[in-house]
Structures are given as C-alpha cells and as structure tokens.
ROBALUM-64872 format. One record per atom (N, C-alpha, C, O): residue number from 0; residue in three letters; chain; atom name; x negated, y negated, z negated. Coordinates in nm, 4 decimals, always signed. Layout:
<nodes>
    k    r  c   a         x         y         z
  NUM  ala  A  CA         X         Y         Z
...
</nodes>
This chain:
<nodes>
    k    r  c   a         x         y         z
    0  unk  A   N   -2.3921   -0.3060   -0.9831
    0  unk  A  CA   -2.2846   -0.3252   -0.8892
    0  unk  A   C   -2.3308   -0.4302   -0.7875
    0  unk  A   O   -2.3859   -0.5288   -0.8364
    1  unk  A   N   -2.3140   -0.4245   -0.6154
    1  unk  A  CA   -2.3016   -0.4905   -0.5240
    1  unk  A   C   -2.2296   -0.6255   -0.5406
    1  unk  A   O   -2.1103   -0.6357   -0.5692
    2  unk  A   N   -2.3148   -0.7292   -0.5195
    2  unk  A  CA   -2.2372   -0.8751   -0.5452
    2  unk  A   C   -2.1343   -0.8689   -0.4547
    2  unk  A   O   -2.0299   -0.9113   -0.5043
    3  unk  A   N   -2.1211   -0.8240   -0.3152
    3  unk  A  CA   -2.0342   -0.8526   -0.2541
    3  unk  A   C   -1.9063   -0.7552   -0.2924
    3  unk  A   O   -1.8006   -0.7635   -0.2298
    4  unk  A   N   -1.9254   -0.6634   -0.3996
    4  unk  A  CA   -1.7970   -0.6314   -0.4642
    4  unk  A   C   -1.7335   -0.6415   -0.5651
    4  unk  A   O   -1.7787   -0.5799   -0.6615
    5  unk  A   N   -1.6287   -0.7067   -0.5816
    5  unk  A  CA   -1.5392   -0.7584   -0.7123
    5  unk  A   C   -1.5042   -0.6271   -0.7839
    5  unk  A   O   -1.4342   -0.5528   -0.7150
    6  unk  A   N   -1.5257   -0.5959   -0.8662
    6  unk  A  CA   -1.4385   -0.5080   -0.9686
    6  unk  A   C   -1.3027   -0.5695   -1.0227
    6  unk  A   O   -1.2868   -0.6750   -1.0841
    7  unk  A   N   -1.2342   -0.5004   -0.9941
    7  unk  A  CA   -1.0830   -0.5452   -1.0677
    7  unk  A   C   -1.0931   -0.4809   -1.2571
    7  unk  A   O   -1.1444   -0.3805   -1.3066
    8  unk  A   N   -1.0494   -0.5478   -1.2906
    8  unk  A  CA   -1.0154   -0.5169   -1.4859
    8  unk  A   C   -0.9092   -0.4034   -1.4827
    8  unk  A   O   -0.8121   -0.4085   -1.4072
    9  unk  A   N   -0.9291   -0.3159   -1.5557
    9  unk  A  CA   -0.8383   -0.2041   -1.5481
    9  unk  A   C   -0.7023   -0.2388   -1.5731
    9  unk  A   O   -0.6063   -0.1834   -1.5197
   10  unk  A   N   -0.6943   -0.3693   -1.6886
   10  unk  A  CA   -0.5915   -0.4024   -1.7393
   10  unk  A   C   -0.4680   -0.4976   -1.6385
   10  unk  A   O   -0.3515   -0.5162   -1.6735
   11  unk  A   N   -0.5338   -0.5501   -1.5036
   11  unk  A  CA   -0.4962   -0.5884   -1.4333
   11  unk  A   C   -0.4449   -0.5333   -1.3176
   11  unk  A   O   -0.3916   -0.5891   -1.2216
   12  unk  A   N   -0.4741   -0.3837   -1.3448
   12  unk  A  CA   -0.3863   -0.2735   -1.2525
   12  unk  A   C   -0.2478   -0.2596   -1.2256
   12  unk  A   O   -0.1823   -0.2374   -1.1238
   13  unk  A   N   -0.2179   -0.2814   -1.3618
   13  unk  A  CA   -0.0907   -0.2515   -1.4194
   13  unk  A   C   -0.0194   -0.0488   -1.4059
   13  unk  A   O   +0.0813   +0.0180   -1.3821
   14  unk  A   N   -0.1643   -0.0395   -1.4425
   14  unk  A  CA   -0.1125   +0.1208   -1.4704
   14  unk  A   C   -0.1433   +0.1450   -1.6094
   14  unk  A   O   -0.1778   +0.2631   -1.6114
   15  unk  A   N   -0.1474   +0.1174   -1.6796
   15  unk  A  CA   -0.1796   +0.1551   -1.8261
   15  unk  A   C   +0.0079   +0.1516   -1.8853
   15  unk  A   O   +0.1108   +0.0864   -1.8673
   16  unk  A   N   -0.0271   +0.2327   -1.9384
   16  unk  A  CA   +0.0784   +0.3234   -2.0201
   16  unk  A   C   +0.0735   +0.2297   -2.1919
   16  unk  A   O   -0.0174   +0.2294   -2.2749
   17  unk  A   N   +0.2413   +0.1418   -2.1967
   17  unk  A  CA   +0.2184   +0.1041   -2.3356
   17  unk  A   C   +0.2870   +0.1928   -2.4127
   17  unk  A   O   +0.3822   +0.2658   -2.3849
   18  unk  A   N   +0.2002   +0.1699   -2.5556
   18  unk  A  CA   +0.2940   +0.2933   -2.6285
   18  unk  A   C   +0.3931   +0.2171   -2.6905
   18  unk  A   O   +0.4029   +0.0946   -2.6977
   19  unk  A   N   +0.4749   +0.3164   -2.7402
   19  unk  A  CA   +0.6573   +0.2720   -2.7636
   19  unk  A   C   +0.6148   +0.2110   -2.9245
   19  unk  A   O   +0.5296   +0.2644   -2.9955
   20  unk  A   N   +0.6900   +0.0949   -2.9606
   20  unk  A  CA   +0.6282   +0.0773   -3.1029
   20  unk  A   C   +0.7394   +0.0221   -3.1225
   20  unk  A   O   +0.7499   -0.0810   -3.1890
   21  unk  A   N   +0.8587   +0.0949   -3.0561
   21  unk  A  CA   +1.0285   +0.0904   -3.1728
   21  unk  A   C   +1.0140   +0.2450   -3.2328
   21  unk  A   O   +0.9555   +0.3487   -3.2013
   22  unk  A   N   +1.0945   +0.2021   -3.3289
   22  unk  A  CA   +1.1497   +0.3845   -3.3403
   22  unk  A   C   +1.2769   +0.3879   -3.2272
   22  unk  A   O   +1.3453   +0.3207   -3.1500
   23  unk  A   N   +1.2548   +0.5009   -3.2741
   23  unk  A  CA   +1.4002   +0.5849   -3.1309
   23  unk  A   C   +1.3927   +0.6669   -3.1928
   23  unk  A   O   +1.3012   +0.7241   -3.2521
   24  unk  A   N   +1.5330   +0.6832   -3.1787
   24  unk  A  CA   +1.6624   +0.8369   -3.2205
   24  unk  A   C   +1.6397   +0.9450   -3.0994
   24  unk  A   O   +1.6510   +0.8875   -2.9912
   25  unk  A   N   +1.6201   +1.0406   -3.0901
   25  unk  A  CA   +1.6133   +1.1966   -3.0105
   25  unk  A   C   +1.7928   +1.2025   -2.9943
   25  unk  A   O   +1.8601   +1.2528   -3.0843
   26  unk  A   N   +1.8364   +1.1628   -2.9083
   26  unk  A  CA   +1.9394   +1.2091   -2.7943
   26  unk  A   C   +2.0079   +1.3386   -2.8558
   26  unk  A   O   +1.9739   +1.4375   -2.7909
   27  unk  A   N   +2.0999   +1.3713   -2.9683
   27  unk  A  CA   +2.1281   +1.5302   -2.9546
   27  unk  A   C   +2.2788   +1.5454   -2.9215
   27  unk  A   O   +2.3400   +1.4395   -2.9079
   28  unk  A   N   +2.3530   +1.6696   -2.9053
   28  unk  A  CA   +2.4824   +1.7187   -2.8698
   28  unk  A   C   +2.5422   +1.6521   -3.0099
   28  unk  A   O   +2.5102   +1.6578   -3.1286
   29  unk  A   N   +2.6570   +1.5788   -2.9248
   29  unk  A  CA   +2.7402   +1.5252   -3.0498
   29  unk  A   C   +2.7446   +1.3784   -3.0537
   29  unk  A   O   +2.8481   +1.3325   -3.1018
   30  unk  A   N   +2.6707   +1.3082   -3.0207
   30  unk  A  CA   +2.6374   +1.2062   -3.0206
   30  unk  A   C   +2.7411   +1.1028   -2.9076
   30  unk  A   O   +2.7770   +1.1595   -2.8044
   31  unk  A   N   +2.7735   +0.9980   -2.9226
   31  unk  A  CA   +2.8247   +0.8788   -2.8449
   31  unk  A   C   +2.7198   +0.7508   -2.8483
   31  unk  A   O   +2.6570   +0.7101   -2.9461
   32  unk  A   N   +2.7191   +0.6979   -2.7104
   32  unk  A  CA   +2.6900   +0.5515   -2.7176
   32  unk  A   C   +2.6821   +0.4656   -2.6187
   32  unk  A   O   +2.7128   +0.5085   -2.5075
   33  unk  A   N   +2.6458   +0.3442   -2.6297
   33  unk  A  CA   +2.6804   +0.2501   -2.5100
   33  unk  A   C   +2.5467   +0.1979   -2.4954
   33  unk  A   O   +2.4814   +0.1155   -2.5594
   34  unk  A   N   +2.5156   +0.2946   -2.3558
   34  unk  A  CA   +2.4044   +0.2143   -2.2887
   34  unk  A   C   +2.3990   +0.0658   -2.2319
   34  unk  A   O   +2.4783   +0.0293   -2.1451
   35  unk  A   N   +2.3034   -0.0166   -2.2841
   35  unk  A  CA   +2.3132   -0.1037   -2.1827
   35  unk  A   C   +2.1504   -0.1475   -2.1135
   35  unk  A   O   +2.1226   -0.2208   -2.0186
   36  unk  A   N   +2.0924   -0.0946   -2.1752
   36  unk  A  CA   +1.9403   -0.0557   -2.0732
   36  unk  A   C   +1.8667   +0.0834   -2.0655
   36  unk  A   O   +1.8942   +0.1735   -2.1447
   37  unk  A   N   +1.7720   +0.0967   -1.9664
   37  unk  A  CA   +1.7555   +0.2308   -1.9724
   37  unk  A   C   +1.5925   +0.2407   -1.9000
   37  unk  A   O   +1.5806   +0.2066   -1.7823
   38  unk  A   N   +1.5129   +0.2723   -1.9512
   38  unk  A  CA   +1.3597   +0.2692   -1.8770
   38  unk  A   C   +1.3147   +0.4190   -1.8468
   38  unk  A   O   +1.3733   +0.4891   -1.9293
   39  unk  A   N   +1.2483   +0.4853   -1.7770
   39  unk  A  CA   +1.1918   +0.6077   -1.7193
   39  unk  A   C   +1.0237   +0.5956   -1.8184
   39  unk  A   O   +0.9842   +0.4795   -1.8077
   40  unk  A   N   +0.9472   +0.6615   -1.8850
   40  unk  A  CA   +0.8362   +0.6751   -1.9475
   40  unk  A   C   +0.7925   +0.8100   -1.8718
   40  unk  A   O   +0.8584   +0.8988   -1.8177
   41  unk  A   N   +0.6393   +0.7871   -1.8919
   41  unk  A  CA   +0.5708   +0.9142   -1.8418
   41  unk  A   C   +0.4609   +0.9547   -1.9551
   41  unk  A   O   +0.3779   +0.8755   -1.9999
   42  unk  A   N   +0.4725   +1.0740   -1.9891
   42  unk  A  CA   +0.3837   +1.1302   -2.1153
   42  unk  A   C   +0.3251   +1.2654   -2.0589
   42  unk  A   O   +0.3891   +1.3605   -2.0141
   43  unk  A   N   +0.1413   +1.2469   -2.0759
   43  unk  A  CA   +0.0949   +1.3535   -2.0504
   43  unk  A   C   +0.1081   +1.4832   -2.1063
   43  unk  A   O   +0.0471   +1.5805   -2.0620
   44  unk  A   N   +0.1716   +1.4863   -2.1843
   44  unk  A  CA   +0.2389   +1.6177   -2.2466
   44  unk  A   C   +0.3871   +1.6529   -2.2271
   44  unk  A   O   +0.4261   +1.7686   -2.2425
   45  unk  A   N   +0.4830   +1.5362   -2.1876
   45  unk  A  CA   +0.6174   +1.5672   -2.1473
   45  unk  A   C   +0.6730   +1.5746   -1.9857
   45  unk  A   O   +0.7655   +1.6265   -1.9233
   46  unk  A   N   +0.5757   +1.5032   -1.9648
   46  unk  A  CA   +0.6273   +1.4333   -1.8211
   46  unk  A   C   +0.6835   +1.3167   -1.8006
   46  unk  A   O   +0.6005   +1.2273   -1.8171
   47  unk  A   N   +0.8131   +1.2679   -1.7650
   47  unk  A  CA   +0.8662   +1.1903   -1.7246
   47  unk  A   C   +1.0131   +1.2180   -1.8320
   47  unk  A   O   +1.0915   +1.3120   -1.8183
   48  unk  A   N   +1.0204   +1.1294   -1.9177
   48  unk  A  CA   +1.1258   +1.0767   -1.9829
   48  unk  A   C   +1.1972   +0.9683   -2.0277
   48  unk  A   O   +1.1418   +0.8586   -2.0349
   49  unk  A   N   +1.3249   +0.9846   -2.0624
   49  unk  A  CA   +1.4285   +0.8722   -2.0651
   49  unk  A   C   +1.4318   +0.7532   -2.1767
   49  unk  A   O   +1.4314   +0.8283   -2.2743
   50  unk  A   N   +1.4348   +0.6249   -2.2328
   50  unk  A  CA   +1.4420   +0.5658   -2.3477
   50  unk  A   C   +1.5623   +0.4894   -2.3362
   50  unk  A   O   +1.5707   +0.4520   -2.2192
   51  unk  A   N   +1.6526   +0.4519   -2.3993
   51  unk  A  CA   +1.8089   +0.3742   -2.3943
   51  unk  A   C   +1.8091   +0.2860   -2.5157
   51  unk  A   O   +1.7977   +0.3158   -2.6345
   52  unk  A   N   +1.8239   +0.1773   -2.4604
   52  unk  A  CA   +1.8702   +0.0675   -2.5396
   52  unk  A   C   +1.9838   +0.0400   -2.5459
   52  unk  A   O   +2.0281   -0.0158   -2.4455
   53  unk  A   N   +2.0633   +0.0601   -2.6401
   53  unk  A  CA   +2.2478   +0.0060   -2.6767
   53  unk  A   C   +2.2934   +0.0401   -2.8206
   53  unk  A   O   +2.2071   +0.0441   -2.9083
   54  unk  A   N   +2.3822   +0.0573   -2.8417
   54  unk  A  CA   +2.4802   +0.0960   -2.9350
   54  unk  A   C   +2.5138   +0.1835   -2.9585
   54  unk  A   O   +2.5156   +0.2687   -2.8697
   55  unk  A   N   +2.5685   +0.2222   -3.1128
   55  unk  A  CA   +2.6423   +0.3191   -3.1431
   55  unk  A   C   +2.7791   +0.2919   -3.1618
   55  unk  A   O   +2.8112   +0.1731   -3.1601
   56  unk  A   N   +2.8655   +0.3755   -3.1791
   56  unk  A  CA   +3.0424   +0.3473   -3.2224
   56  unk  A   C   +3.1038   +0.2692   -3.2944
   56  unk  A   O   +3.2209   +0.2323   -3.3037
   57  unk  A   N   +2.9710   +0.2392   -3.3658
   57  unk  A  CA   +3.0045   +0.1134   -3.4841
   57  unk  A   C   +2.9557   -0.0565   -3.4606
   57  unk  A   O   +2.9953   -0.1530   -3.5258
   58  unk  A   N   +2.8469   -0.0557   -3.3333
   58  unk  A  CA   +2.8401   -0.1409   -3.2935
   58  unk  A   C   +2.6846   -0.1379   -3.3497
   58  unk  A   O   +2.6337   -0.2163   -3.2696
   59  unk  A   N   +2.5992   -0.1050   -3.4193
   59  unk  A  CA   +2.4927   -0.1111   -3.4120
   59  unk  A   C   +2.3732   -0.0528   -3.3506
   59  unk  A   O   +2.3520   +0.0669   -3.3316
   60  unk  A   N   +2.2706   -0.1879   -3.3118
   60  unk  A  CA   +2.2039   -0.1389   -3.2107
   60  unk  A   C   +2.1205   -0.0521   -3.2669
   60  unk  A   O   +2.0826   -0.0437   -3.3837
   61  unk  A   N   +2.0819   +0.0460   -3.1228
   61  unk  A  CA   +2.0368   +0.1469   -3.1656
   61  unk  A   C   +1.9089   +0.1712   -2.9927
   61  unk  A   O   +1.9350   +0.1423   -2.8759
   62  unk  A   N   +1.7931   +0.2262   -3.0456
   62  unk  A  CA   +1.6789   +0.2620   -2.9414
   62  unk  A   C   +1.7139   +0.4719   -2.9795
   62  unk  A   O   +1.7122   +0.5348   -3.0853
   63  unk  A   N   +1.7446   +0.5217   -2.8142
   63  unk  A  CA   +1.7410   +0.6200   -2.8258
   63  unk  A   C   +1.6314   +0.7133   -2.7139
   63  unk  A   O   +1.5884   +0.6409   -2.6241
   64  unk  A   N   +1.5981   +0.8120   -2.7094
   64  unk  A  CA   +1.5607   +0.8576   -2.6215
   64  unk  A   C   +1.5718   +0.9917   -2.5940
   64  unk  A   O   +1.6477   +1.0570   -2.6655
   65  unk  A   N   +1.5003   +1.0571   -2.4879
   65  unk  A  CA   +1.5435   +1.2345   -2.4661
   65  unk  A   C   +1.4274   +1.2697   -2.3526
   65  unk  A   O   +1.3725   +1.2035   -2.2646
   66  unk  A   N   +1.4211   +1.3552   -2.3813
   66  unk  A  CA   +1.2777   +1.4681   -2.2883
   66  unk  A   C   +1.3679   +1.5648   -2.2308
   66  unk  A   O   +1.3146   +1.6368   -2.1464
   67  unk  A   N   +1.4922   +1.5866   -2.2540
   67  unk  A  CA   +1.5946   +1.6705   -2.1238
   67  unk  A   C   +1.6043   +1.6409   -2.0076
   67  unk  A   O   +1.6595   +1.5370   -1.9714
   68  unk  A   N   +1.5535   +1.7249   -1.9289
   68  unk  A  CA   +1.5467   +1.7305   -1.7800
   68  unk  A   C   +1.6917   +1.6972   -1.7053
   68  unk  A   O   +1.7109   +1.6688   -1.5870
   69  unk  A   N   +1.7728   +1.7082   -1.7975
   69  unk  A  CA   +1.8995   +1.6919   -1.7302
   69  unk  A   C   +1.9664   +1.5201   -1.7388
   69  unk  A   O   +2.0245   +1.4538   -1.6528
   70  unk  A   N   +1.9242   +1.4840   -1.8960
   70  unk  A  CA   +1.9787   +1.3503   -1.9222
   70  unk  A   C   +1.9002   +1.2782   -1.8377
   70  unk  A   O   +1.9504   +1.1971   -1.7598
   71  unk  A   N   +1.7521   +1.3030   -1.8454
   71  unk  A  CA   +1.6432   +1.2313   -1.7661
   71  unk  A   C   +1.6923   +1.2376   -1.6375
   71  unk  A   O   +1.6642   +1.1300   -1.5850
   72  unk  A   N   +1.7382   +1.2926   -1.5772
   72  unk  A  CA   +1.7702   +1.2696   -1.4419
   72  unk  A   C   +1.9199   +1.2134   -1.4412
   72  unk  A   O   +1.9596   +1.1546   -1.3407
   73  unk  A   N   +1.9883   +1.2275   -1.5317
   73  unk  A  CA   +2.1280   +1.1443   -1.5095
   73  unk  A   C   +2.0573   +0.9786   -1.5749
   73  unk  A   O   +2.0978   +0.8830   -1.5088
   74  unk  A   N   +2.0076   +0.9594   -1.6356
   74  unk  A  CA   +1.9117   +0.8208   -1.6798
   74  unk  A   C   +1.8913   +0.7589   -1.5375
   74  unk  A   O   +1.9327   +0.6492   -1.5000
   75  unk  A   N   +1.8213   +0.8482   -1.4674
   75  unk  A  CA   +1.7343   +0.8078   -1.3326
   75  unk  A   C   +1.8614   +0.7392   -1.2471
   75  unk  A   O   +1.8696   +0.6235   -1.2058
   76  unk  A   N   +1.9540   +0.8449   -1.2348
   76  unk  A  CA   +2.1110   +0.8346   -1.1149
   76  unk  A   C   +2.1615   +0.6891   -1.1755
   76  unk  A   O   +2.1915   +0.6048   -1.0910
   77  unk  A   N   +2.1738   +0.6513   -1.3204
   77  unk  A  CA   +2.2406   +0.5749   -1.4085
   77  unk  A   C   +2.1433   +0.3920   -1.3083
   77  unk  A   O   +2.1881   +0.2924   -1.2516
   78  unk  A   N   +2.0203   +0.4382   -1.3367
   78  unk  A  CA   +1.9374   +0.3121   -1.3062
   78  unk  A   C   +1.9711   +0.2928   -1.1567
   78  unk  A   O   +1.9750   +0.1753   -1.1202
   79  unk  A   N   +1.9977   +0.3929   -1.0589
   79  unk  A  CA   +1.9624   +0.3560   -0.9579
   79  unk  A   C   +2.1599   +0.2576   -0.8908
   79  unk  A   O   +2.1702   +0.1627   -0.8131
   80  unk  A   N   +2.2471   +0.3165   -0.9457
   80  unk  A  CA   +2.3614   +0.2883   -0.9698
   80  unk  A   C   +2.4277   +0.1492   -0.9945
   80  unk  A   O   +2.5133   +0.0811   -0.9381
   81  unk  A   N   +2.3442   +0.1382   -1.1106
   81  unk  A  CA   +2.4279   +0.0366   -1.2301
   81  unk  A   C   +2.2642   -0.0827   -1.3044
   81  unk  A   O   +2.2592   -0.1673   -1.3937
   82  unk  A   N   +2.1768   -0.0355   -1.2248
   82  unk  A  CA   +2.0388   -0.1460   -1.2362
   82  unk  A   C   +2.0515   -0.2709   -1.2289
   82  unk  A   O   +2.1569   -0.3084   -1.1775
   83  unk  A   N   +1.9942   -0.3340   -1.2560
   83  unk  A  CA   +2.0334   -0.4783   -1.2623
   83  unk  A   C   +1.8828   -0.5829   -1.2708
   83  unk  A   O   +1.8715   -0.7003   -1.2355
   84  unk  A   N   +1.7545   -0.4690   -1.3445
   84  unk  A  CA   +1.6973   -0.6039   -1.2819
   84  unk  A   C   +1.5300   -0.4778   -1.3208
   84  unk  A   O   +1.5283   -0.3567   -1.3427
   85  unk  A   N   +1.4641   -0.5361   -1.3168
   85  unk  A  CA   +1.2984   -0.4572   -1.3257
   85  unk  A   C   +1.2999   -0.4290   -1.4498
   85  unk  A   O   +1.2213   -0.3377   -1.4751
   86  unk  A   N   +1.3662   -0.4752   -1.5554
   86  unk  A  CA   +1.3469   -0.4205   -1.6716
   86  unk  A   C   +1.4253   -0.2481   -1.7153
   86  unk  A   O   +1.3820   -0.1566   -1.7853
   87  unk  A   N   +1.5504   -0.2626   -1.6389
   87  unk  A  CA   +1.6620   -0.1428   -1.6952
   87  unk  A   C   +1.7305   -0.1819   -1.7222
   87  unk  A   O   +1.8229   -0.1006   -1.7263
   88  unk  A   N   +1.7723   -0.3173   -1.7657
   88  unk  A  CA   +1.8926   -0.3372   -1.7942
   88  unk  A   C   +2.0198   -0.3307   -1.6925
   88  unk  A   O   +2.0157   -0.3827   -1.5809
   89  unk  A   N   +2.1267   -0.2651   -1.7405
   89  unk  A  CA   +2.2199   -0.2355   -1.6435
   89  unk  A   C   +2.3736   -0.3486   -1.6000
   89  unk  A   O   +2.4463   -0.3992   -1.6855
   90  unk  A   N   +2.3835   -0.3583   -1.5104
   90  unk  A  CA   +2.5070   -0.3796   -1.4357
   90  unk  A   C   +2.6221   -0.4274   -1.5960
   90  unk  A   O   +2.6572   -0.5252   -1.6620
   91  unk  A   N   +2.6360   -0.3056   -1.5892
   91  unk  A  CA   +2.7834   -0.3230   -1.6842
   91  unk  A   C   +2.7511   -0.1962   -1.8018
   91  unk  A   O   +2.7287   -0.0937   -1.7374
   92  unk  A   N   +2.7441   -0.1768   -1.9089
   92  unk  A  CA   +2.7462   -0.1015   -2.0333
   92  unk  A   C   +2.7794   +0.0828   -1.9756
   92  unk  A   O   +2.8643   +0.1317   -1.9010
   93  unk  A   N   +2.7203   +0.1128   -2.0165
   93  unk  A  CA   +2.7816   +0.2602   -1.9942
   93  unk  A   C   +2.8258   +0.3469   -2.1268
   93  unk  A   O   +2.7297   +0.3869   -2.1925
   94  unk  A   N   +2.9638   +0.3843   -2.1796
   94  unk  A  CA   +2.9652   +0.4734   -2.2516
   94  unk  A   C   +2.9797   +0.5928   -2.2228
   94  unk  A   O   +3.0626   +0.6381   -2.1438
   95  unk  A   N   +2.8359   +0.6998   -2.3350
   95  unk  A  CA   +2.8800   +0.8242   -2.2605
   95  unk  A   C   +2.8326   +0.8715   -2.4315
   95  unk  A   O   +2.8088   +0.8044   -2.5319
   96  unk  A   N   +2.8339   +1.0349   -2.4005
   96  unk  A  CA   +2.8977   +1.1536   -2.5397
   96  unk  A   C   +2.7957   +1.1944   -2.4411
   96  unk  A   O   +2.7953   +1.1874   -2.3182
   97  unk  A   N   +2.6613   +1.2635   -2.5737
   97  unk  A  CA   +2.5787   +1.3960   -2.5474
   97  unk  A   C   +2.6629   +1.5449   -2.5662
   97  unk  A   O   +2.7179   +1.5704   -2.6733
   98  unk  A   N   +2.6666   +1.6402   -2.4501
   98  unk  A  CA   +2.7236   +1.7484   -2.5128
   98  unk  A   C   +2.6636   +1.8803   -2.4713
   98  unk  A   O   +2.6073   +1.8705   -2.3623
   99  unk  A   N   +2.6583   +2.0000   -2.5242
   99  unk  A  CA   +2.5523   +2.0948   -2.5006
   99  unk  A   C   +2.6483   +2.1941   -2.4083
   99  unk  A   O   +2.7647   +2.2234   -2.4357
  100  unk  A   N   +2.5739   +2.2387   -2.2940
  100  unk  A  CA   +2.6195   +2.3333   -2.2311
  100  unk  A   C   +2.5565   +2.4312   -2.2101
  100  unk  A   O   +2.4348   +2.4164   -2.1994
  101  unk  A   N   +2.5994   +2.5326   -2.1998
  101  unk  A  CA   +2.5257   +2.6601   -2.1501
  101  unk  A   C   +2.5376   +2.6784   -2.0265
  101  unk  A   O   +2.6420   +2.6618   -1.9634
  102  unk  A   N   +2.3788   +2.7322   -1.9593
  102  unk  A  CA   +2.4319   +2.7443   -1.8119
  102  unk  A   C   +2.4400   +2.9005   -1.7615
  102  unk  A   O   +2.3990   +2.9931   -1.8315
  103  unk  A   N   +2.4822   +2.9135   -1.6667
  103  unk  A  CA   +2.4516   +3.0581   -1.6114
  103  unk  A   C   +2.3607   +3.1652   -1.6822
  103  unk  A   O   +2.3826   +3.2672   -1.7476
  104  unk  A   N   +2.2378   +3.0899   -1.6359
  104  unk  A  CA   +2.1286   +3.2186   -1.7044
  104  unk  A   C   +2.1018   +3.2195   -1.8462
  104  unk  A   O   +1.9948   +3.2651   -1.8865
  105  unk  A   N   +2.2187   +3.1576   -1.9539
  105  unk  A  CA   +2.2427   +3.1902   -2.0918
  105  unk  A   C   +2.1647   +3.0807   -2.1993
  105  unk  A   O   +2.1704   +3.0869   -2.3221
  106  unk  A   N   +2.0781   +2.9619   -2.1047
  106  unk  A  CA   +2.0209   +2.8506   -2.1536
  106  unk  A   C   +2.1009   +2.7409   -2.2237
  106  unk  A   O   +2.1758   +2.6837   -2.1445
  107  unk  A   N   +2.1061   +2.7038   -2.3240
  107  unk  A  CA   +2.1906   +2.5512   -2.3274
  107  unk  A   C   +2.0935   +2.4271   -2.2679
  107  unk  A   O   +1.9742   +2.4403   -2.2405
  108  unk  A   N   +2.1749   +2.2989   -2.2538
  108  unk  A  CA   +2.1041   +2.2018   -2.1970
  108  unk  A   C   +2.1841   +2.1146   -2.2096
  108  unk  A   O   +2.3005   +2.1463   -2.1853
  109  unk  A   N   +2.1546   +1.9625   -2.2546
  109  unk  A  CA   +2.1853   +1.8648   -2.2695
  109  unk  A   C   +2.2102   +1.7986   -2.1324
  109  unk  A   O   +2.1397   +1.8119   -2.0324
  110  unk  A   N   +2.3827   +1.6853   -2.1517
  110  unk  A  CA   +2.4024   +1.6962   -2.0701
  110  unk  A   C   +2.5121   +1.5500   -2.1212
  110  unk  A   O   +2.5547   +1.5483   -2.2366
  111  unk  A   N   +2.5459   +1.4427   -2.0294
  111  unk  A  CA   +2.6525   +1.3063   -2.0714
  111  unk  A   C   +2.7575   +1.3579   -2.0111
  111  unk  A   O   +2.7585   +1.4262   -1.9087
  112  unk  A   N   +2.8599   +1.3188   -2.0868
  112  unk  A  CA   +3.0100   +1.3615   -2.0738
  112  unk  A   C   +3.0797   +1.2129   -2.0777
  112  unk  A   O   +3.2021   +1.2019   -2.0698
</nodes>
C-alpha cells in the first residue's frame, strides 16, 4: 500500500451487521403488545426486517420480531412518526394486536390492528 494512503479499519465504517444475541418471539396473529422501541435489521436472506422491544399484557418484557412485509413497513411508518432518538425508541408506547388478513388475491398477511 501507498504511504500517502490511509486505509480505514473495516470496523470503523460502521457497516458491519451485529448479530442479535437476545432471543425474540416471531410476531404471530393473535398476539397484543406495547411497543416501546423498534429497530429496522437487514438479513442477506430476508431482507429488511422489524425487531420490537416492549411488553406483553401482563407487563412482561418481551423482544419480538417479524419478516412480514407488511408489519415491517408499518414498523418503518411507526419510527418515522413516534421516533424519538437513533436508537428506536419511541415518543410514547404503542399498543397494537397482530391480526391475519386475507387479501384479494386469496393470500393471508400479517397486519397491527
């Protein structure tokens, strides 16, 4: 390498991808809870998905997440809304109910109510 060029450390990019080392609950129909953070993840096999930090009905905390194209984008609307700081944490708590719908062309899809 050219002295007159610095290499930057990969790790100092800040593109490296950490892996998740909570467990998390899979998001299904039926479900209630109270968001109160919410982060966007990107997985070379999923794409771009949702992780939620809050509660359940009983008050215990709970790490959830979902690979639905639909929650994932109400996640996205949720952050841009009710954001509050670089982490995800939100504004004010959100309670919402997973519920399954069918659409037109005979698909179900997850969806906050």
């Amino acid at each position: 390498m050219s002295e007159k060029i610095k290499a930057i450390p990969i790790s100092d990019t800040g593109i490296l991808t950490e892996l998740e080392q909570e467990e998390r609950t899979p998001l299904e129909a039926g479900m209630s809870l109270i968001i109160e953070k919410i982060a966007m993840r990107k997985s070379r096999k999923y794409g771009t998905y949702a992780v939620f930090d809050g509660e359940n009905l009983e008050g215990e905390k709970m790490q959830y997440f979902t690979m639905s194209a639909v929650l994932t984008s109400q996640a996205e609307n949720l952050l841009e809304k009710y954001g509050s700081d670089a982490e995800g944490s939100l504004s004010n708590p959100i309670l919402a109910s997973v519920v399954s719908k069918k659409s037109e062309g005979g698909r179900f899809y997850l969806t906050f109510n």
